[in-house]
C-alpha positions in Angstrom: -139.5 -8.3 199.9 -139.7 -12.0 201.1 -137.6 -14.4 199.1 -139.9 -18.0 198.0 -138.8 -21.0 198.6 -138.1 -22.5 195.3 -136.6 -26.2 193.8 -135.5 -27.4 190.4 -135.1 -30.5 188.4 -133.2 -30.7 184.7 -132.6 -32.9 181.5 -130.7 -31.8 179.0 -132.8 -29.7 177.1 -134.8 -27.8 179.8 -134.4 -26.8 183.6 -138.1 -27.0 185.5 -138.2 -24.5 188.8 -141.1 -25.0 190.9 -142.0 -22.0 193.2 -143.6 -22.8 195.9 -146.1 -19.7 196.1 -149.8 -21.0 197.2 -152.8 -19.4 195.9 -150.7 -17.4 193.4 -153.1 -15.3 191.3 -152.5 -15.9 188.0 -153.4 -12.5 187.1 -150.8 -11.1 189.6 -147.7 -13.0 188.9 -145.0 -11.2 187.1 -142.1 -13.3 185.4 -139.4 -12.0 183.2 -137.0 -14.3 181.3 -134.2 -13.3 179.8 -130.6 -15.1 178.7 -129.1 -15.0 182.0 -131.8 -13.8 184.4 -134.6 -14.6 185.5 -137.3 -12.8 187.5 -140.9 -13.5 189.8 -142.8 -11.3 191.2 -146.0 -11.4 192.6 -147.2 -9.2 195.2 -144.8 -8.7 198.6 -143.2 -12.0 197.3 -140.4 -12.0 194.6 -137.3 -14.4 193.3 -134.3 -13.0 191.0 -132.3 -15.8 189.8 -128.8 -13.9 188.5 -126.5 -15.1 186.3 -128.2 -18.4 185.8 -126.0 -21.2 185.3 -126.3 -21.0 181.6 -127.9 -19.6 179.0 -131.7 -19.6 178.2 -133.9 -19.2 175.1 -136.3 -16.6 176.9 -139.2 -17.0 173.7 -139.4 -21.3 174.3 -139.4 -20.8 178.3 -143.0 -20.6 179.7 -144.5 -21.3 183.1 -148.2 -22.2 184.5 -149.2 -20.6 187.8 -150.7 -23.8 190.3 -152.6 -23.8 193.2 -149.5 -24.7 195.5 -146.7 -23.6 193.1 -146.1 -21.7 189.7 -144.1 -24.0 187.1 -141.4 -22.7 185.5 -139.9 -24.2 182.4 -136.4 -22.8 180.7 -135.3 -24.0 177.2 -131.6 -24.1 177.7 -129.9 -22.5 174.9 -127.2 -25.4 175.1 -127.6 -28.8 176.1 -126.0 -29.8 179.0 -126.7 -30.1 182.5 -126.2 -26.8 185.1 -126.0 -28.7 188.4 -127.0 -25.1 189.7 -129.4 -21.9 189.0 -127.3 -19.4 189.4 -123.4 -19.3 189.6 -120.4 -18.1 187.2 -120.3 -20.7 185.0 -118.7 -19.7 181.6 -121.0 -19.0 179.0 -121.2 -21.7 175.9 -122.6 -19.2 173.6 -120.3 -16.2 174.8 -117.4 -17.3 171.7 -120.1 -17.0 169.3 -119.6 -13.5 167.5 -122.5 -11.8 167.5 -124.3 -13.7 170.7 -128.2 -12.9 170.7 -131.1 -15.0 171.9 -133.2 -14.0 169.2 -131.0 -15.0 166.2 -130.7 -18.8 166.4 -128.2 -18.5 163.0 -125.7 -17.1 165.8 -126.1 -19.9 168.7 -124.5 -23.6 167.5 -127.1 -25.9 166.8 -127.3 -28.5 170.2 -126.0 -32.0 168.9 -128.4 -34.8 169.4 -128.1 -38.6 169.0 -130.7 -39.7 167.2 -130.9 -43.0 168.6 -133.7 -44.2 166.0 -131.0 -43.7 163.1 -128.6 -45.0 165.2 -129.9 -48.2 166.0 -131.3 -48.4 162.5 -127.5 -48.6 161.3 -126.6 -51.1 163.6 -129.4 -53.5 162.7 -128.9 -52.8 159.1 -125.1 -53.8 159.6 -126.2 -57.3 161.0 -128.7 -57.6 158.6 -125.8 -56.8 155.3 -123.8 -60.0 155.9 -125.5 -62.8 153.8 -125.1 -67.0 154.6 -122.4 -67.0 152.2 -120.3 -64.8 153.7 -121.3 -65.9 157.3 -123.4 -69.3 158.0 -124.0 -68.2 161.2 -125.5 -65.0 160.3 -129.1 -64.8 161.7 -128.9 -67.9 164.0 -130.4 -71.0 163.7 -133.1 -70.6 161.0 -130.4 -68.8 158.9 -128.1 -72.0 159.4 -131.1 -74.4 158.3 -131.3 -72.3 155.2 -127.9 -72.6 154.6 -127.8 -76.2 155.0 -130.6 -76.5 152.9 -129.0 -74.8 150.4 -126.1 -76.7 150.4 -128.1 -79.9 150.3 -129.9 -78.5 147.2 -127.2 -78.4 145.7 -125.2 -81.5 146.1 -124.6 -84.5 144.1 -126.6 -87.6 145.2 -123.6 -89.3 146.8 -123.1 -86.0 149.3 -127.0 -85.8 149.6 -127.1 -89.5 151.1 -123.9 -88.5 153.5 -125.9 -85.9 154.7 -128.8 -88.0 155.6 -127.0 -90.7 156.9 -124.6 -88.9 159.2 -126.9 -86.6 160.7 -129.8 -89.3 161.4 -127.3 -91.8 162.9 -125.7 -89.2 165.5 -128.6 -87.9 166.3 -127.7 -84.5 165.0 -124.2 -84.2 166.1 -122.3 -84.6 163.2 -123.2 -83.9 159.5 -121.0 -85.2 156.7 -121.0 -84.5 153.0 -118.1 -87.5 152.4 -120.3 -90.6 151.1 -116.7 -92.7 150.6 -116.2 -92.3 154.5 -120.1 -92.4 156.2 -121.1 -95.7 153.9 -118.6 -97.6 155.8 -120.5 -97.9 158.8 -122.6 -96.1 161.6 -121.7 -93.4 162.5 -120.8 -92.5 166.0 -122.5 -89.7 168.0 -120.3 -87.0 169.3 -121.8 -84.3 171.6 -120.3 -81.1 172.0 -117.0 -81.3 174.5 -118.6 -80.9 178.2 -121.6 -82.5 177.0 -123.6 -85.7 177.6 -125.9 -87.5 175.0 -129.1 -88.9 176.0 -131.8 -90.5 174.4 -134.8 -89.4 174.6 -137.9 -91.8 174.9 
């Protein structure tokens, strides 16, 4: 019998071998999947994969037969990547105790990150700190409301610091102390490395 030529591609979850059989008849084509082996047949023409690289779920591995190639798709029983077919690699499900394909109680469920939930928490996380704990929390309309709120809830004397200071800096500086601001203009002051230039 003639051996096919045959490639592969993975993820983590499933192995795809394309064999490269053209005008395979559909009706001909004899595969067999089982944990470790795997076997074509179709006419002269046959491919035995033994051991795979790891385990397979035989019952969630299918295949579709092409024009130019037949498709074959293995569920890996483990999630992982084999880097091979076939080879010696040690088993992941061999420790269970009663290892069988079938029985899904007896094979360790894969572990998946769920990235949805994942990033869910971590925008939930941002989202728990409020302006009083953090001002800068949420950026810069965040930091208007808390200035807003701090402006609601001054005295007048604070209020009219607030005005005064920020309008005559031109934004860079924003006092709440009437006593000092009412004493005269008060001086712009750009952040360190900066210029200020009027606009206009």
């Amino acid at each position: 019998m003639a051996t096919i030529r045959h490639e592969f591609y993975e993820s983590d979850e499933r192995l795809t071998l394309s064999i490269f059989d053209r005008g395979a008849d559909p009706s001909q084509v004899s595969i067999t999947f089982e944990p470790r082996k795997f076997t074509y047949t179709h006419g002269e023409k046959s491919l035995v994969l033994e051991p795979l690289k790891g385990q397979i779920v035989p019952e969630k591995s299918d295949y579709t037969v092409g024009k130019v190639k037949v498709e074959v798709r293995f569920a890996k029983a483990a999630i992982g990547r084999w880097g091979g077919l076939i080879g010696d690699s040690p088993d992941p499900l061999a420790n269970s105790a009663a290892p069988s394909s079938s029985d899904p109680a007896t094979r360790p469920a894969p572990r998946r990150k769920n990235w949805d939930a994942l990033t869910e928490t971590i925008l939930s996380a941002e989202k728990e700190k409020s302006l009083e704990e953090d001002p800068n929390a949420g950026g810069d309309a965040s930091l208007n409301a808390f200035f807003q709120k701090i402006f609601a809830d001054a005295d007048e004397d604070t209020k009219r610091a607030m005005m005064k200071s920020y309008q005559e800096s031109g934004g860079t500086t924003l006092s709440t102390n009437w006593e000092e601001v009412k004493k005269g203009k008060v001086e712009v002051k750009p952040p360190t490395g900066s210029e200020w230039k009027r606009w206009g």
